[in-house]
N, C-alpha and C positions, 0 to 999 in steps of 0.2 A: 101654385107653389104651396102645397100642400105639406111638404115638409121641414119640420119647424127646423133644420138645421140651414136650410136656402135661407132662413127667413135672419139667422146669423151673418150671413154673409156681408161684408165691407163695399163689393165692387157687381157693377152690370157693365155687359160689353151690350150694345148701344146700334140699333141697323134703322137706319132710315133710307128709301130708297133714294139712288142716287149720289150717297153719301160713302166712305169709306166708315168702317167699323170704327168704334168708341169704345171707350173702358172708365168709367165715370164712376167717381164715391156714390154710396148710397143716397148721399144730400144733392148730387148733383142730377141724380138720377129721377129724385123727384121735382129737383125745379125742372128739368127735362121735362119730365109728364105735364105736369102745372103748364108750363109754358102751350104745350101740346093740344092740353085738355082747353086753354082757354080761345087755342086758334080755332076751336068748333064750334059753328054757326047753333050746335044743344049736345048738352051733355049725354053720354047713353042713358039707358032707361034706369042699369040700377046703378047708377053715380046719383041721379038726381034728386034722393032722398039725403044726400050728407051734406054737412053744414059749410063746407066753403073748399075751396080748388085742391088744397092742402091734405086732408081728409077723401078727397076722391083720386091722387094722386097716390095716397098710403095704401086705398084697397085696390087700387090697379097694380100697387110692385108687389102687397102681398096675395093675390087672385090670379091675376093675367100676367101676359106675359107680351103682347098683344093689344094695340089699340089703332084701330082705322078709322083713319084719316078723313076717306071721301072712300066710292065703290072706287075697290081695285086698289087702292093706295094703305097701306099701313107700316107700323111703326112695330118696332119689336124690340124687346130688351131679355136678358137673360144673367141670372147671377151669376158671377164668377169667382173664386178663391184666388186669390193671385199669389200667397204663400202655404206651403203644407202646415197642417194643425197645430200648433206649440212649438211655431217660431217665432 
């Protein structure tokens, strides 16, 4: 998410397999991840320099888009606008 205008954005629509699609505030999105991040038996390799769930949770929704689970299993999220610009 390299563009700082994604990084504006309110809302993630939310794909877990198995799951039907989500559309979740940006806060929700990160207790999402946090919750995700902490069903893992270790953190990925560059999460594991930052200081608590919170913070590895911030650079997953501003970096990835993307975070697996187990092999074969992953979680996806993706920014969405849910109203046009200056409404």
């Amino acid at each position: 998410m390299s563009d700082p205008l994604l990084r504006e954005l309110d809302h993630y629509v939310v794909l877990e397999p198995g799951a039907p699609e989500r559309i979740l505030s940006a806060a929700e999105t990160l207790a999402w991840l946090e919750a995700r991040l902490a069903a893992l038996p270790s953190l990925p390799a560059d999460l594991q320099d930052l200081p608590g769930p919170g913070a590895c949770a911030r650079r997953l929704l501003e970096t990835a888009c993307e975070l697996e689970l187990e092999p074969g299993v992953a979680v996806q999220w993706f920014a969405v606008r849910l109203e046009p610009p200056g409404q």
